[in-house]
VMD Tcl script that draws the C-alpha trace (Angstrom):
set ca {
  {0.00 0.00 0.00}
  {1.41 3.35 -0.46}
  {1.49 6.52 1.25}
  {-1.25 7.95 0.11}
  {-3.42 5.98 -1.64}
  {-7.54 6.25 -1.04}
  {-9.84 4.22 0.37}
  {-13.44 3.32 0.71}
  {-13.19 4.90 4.12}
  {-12.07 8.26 2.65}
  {-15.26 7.85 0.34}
  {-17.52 7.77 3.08}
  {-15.53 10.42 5.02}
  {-16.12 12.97 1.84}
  {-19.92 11.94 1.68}
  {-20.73 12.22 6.05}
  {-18.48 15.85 5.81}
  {-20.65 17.68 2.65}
  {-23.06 18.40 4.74}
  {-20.96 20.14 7.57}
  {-18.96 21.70 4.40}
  {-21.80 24.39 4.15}
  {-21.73 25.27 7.56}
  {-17.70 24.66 8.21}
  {-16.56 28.01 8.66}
  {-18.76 29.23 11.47}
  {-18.19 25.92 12.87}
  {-14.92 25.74 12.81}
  {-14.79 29.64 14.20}
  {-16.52 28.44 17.23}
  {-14.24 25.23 17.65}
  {-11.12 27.05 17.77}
  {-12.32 29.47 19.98}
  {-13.38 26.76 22.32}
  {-10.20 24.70 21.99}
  {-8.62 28.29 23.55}
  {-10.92 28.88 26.17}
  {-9.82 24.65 26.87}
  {-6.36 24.96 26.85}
  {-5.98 28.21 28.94}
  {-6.72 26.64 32.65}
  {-4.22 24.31 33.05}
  {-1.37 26.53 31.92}
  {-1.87 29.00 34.45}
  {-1.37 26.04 37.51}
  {2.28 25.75 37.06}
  {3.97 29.32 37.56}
  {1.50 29.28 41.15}
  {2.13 25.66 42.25}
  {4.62 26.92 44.88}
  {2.53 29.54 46.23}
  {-0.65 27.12 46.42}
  {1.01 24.17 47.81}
  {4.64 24.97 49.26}
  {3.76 28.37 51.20}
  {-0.07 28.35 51.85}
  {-0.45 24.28 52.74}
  {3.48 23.86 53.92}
  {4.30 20.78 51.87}
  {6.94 19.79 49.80}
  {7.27 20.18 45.87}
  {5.62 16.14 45.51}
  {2.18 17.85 46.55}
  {2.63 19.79 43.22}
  {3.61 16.97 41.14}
  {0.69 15.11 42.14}
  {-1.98 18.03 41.61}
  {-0.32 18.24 38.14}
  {-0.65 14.21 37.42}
  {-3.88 12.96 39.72}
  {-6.02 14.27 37.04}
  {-5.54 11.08 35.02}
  {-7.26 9.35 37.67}
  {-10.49 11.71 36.05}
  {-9.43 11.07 32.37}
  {-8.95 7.18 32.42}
  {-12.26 6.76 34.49}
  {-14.02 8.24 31.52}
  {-12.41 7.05 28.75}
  {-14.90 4.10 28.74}
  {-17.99 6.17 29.38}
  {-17.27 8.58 26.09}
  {-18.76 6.23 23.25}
  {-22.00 6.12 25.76}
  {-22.03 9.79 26.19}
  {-21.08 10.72 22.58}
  {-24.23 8.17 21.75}
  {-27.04 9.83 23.92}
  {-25.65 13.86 23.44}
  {-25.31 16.10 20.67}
  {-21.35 17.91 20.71}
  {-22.78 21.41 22.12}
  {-24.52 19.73 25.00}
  {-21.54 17.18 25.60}
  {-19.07 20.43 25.43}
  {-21.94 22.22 26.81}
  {-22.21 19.74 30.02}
  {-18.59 19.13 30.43}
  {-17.53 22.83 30.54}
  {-19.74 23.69 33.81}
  {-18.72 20.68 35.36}
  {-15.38 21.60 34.72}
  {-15.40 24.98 35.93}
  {-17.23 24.00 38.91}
  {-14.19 21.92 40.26}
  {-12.25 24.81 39.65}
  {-14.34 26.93 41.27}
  {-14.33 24.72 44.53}
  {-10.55 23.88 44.13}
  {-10.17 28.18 44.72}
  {-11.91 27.52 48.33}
  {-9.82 26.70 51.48}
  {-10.50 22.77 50.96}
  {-7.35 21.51 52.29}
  {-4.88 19.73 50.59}
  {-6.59 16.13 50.09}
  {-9.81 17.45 49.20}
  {-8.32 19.62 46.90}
  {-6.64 16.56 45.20}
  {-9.89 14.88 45.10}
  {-10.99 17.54 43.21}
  {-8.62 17.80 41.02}
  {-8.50 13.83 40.04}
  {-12.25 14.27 39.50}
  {-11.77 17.12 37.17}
  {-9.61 14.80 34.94}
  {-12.96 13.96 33.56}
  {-15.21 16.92 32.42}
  {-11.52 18.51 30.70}
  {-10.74 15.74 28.87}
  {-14.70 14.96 27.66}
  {-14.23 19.06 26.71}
  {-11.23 18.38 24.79}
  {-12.38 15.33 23.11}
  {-15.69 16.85 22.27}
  {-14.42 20.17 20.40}
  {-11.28 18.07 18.84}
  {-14.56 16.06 17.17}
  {-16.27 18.74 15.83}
  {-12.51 19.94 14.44}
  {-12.36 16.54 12.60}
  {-16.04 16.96 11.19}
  {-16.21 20.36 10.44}
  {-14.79 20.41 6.83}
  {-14.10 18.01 4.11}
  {-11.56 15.23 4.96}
  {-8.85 16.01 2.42}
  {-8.32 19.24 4.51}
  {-8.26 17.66 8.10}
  {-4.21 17.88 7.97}
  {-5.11 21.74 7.72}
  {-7.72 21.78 10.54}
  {-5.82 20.17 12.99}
  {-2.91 22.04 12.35}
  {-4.62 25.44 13.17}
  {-6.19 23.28 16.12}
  {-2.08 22.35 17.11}
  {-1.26 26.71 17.02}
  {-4.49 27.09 18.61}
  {-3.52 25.15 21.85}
  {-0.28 26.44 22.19}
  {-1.72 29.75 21.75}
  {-3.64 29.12 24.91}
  {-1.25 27.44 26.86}
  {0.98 30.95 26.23}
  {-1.68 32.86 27.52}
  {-2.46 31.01 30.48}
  {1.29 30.60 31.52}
  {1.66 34.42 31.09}
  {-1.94 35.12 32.97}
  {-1.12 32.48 35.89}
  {2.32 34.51 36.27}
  {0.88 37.96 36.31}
  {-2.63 37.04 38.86}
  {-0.73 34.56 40.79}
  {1.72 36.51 42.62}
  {-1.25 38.79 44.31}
  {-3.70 36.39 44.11}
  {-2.89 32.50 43.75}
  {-6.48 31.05 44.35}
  {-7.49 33.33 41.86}
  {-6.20 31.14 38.90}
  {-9.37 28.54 39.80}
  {-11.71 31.55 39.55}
  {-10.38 32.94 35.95}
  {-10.51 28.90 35.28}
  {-13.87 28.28 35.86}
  {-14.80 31.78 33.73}
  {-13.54 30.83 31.38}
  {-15.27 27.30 31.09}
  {-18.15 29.74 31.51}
  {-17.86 31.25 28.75}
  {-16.97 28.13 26.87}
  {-20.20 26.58 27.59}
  {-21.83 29.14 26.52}
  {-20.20 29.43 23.51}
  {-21.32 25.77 22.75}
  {-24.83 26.54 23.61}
  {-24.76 29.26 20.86}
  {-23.39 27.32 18.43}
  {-25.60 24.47 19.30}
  {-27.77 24.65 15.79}
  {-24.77 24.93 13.85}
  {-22.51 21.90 15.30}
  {-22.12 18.47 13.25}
  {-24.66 15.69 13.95}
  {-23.99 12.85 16.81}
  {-23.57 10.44 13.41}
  {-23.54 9.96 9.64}
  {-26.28 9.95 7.91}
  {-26.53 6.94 6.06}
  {-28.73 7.06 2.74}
  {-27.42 3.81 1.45}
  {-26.86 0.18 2.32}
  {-23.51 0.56 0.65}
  {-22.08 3.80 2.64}
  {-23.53 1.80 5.54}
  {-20.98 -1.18 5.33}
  {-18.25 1.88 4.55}
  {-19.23 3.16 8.03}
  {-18.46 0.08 9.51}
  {-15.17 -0.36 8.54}
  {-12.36 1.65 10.24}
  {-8.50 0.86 10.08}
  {-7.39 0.36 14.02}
  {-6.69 3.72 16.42}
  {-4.29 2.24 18.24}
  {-1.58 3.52 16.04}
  {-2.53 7.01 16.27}
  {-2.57 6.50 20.11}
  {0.86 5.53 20.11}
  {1.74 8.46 17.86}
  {-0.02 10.79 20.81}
  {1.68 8.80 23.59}
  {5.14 9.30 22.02}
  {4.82 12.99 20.98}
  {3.66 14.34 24.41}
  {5.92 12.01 26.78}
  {9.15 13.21 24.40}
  {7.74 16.83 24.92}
  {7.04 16.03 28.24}
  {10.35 15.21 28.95}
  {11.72 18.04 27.23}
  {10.17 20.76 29.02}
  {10.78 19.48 32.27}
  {14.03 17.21 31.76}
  {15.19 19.50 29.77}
  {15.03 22.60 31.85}
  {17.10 21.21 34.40}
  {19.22 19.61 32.15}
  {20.17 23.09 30.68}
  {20.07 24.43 34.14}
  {21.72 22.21 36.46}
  {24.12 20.25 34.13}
  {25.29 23.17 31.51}
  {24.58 25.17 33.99}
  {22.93 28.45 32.20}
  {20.58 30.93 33.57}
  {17.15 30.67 33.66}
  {16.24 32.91 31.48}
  {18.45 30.77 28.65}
  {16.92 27.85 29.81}
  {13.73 28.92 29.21}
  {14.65 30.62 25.61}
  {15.67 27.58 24.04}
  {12.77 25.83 24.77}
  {10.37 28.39 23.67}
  {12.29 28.65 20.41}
  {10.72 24.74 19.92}
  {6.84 25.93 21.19}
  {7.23 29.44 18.45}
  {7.99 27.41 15.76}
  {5.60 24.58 16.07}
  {3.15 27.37 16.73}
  {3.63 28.78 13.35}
  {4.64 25.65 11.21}
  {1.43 23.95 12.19}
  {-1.02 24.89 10.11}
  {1.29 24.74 7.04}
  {2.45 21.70 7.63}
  {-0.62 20.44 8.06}
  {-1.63 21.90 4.62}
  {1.26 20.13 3.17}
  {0.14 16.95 4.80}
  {-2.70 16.85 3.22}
  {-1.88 17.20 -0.82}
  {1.74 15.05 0.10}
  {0.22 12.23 2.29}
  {-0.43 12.62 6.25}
  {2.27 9.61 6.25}
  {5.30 10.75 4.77}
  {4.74 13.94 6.58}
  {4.37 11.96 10.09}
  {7.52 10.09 8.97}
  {10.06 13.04 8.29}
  {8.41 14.75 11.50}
  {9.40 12.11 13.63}
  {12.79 11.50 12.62}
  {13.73 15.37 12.76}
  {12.08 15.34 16.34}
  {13.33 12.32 17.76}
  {16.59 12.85 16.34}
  {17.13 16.51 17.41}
  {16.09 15.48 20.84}
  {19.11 12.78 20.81}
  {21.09 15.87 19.79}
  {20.73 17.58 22.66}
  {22.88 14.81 24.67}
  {26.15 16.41 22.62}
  {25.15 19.74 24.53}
  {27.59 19.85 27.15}
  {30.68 19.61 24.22}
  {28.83 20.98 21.57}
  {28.08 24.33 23.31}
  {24.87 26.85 22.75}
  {24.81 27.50 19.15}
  {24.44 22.92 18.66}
  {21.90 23.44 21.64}
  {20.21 26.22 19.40}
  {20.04 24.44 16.02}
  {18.85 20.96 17.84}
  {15.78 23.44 19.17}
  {15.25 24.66 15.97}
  {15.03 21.47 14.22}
  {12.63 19.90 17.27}
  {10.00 23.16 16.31}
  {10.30 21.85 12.67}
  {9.63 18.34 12.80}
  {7.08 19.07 16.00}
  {5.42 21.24 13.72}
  {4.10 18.19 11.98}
  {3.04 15.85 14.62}
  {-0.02 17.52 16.04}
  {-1.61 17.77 12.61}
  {-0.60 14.50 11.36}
  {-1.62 12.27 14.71}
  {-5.24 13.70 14.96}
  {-5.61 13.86 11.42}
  {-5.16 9.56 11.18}
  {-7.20 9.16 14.15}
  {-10.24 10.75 12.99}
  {-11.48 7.56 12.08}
  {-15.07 7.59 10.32}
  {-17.97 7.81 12.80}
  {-15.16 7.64 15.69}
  {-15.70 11.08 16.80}
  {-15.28 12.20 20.40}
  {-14.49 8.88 21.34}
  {-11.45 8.76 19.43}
  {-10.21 12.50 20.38}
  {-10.45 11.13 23.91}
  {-8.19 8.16 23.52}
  {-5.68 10.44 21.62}
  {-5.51 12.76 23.96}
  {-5.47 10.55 27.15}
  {-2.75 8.47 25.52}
  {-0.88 11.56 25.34}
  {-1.42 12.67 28.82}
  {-0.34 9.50 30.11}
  {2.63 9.82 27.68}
  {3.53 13.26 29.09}
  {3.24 11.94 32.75}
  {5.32 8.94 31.94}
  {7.98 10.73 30.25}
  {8.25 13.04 33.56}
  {8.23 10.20 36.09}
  {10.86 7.67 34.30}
  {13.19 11.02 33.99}
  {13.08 12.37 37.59}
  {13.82 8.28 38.64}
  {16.67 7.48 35.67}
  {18.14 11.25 37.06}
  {17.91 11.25 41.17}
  {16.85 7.80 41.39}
  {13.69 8.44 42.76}
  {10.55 10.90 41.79}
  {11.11 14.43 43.50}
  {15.08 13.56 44.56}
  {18.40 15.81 43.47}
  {20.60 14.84 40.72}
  {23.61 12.82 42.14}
  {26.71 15.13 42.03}
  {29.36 12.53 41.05}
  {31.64 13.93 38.97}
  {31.44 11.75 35.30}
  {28.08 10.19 36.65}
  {26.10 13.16 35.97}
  {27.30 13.50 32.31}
  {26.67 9.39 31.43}
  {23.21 9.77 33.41}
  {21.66 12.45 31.16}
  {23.47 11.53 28.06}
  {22.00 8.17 28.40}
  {18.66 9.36 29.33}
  {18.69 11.32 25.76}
  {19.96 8.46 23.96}
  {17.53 6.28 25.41}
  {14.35 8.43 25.36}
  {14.79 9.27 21.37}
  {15.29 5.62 20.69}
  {12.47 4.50 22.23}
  {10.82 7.35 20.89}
  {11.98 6.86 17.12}
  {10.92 2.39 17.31}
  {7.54 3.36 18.51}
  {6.64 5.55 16.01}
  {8.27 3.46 13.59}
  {5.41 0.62 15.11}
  {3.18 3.20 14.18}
  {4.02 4.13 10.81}
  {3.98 0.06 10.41}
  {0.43 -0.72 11.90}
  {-1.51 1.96 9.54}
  {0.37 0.37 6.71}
  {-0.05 -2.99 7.41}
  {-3.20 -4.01 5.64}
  {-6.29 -5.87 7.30}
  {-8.41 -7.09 4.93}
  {-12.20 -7.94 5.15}
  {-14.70 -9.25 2.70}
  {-17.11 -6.26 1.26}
  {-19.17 -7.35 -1.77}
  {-16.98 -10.40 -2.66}
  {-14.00 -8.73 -2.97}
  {-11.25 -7.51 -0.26}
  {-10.43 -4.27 0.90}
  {-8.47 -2.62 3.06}
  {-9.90 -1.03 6.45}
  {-6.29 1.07 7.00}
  {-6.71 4.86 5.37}
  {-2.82 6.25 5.84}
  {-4.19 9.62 4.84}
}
mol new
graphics top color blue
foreach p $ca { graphics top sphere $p radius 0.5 }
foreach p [lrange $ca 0 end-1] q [lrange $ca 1 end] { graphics top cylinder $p $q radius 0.2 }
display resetview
């Protein structure tokens, strides 16, 4: 099979998308302005973690690793409730529903709860975000004609980062007066996101396809596997995962450079992949979402591995290595959503992508902190020579795990199954 070839699957994609094609720009308007208001809470958590946890509840920095990770508790508990959900609610009442439920935790997470109960809240609010993020990623996917979904989700990728700019920069600027006050400006802004859904109610995508033929029926039914996608997701947020974190103390603490370096290079990655995505994503789409996914990968996974020759190489390898993570991670958001839009997978689908990312991104941070200090939360051993092999190594070993599993990937979407449809076989993968 090659790159790019078409399947029955993309036929039946074309015919359930004409009529949201009509109707795409005001929907897809509304998404994107959603997907900001979605992104913005979260980021404004970490540049007040030490105010809400270390000074005001006198505990040590592992409190704040665990309000940042607990929420997966929320987002694998309803994982297996989404198809149910997705079955019984239109998108703007899912979104709709999800939003208030999500501001409501943050609303009661700004109250004097104590620490536990505030963790409670905060696994429970897993949930509601990622049924939020899942829903509007849907209507993303739906909201224009398939052969442009590179495109969509590539705005969707600059988008998100947009948001998490803002709220890093907003949680910085309200938290040092007020550090509660992040929850409060959180739960506003699901406010307002709800409400946004509500308007566009009339004008979002149907819960299904509407099926006028027994033919486009059996199309509906056959979907090549998610799985691969999810891997895709898992590998791109745990390697970015590690990056931001690792990587900051890495530049800080090994190389020692100042903070405001260390955060530089690392924001020379986000700015690019902020502005590539949405071209690449166009480019996707006319060369193959594939051999798009496939250079994006490799420049990624191999720039990371780059940054291991750091300490010898100096700033200006540290720089280019940066540079060429923004370009390849310019392609991956578009490319991973845009093969596991599935037909008639929906906000189902959006949710397993993005919770195999999350639990990417907290995997990444975990095996780093214990392959570094030993242990989550500890100092990096100060042995002269051991501090050198132990990040080098944890480079070398991240990007090559990094690089095989996409590599499984790349090799489960191309790897044919084949059913019987009519008397003949076809294939259920779509690579594009």
């Amino acid at each position: 099979m090659s790159l790019n070839e078409s399947t029955p699957v993309e036929d039946l994609n074309e015919v359930a998308d004409s009529s949201a094609m009509s109707l795409s720009p005001v929907i897809s308007c509304g998404a994107y302005l959603m997907l900001l208001l979605a992104t913005m809470p979260d980021a404004m958590f970490p540049p007040v973690l030490k105010a809400l946890f270390v000074d005001h509840y006198e505990v040590g920095l592992e409190a704040a690793f665990w309000f940042m990770t607990v929420n997966m508790i929320g987002v694998l508990g309803v994982l297996p409730l989404l198809p149910w959900m997705r079955r019984r609610m239109s998108p703007g009442i899912l979104i709709a529903t999800a939003a208030l439920l999500n501001g409501a935790c943050y609303w009661l997470m700004s109250m004097p709860l104590g620490l536990g109960w505030t963790l409670a809240v905060r696994a429970f609010e897993g949930a509601p975000d990622m049924v939020v993020l899942a829903g509007i990623l849907s209507v993303v996917s739906r909201s224009g004609r398939v052969e442009q979904r590179g495109f969509r989700f590539g705005l969707a990728g600059t988008v998100m980062m947009l948001g998490l700019v803002i709220g890093l920069v907003s949680g910085g600027l309200y938290g040092e007066t007020f550090p509660s006050g992040v929850f409060l400006i959180g739960a506003f802004e699901c406010g307002v996101l709800a409400v946004v859904a509500c308007l566009l109610l009339g004008k979002l995508p149907p819960r299904g396809a509407h099926v006028d033929h027994p033919d486009e029926g059996r199309r509906l039914r056959r979907r090549y596997p998610v799985w691969p996608a999810m891997l895709m997701s898992f590998c791109d947020r745990g390697l970015g995962g590690a990056l931001t974190v690792a990587g900051a103390i890495y530049l800080t603490y090994s190389l020692n450079m100042s903070t405001a370096m260390a955060g530089l290079l690392p924001s020379i990655t986000l700015l690019m992949m902020a502005v590539f995505n949405g071209p690449v994503g166009w480019i996707a789409d006319r060369v193959g979402l594939l051999r798009v996914r496939i250079v994006a990968f490799s420049l990624y996974g191999l720039a990371f591995l780059g940054l291991s020759a750091g300490e010898g190489l100096g700033a200006s390898w540290l720089t280019l290595m940066f540079v060429i993570m923004g370009l390849g991670g310019a392609g991956l958001i578009p490319t991973t959503f845009a093969l596991g839009a599935r037909s008639g997978g929906g906000a189902t689908d959006m949710g397993l992508l993005q919770g195999s990312g999350q639990f990417g991104y907290v995997s990444a941070i975990v095996l780093s902190g214990i392959w570094v200090t030993g242990f989550p939360g500890g100092e990096p051993q100060d042995i002269p020579g051991v501090v050198e092999i132990q990040w080098v190594s944890l480079f070398v070993g991240l990007s090559m795990v990094y690089l095989l599993l996409n590599v499984l990937a790349v090799l489960g979407i191309l790897i044919p199954g084949w059913k019987k449809v009519s008397g003949r076989a076809v294939t259920c993968n779509a690579p594009t």
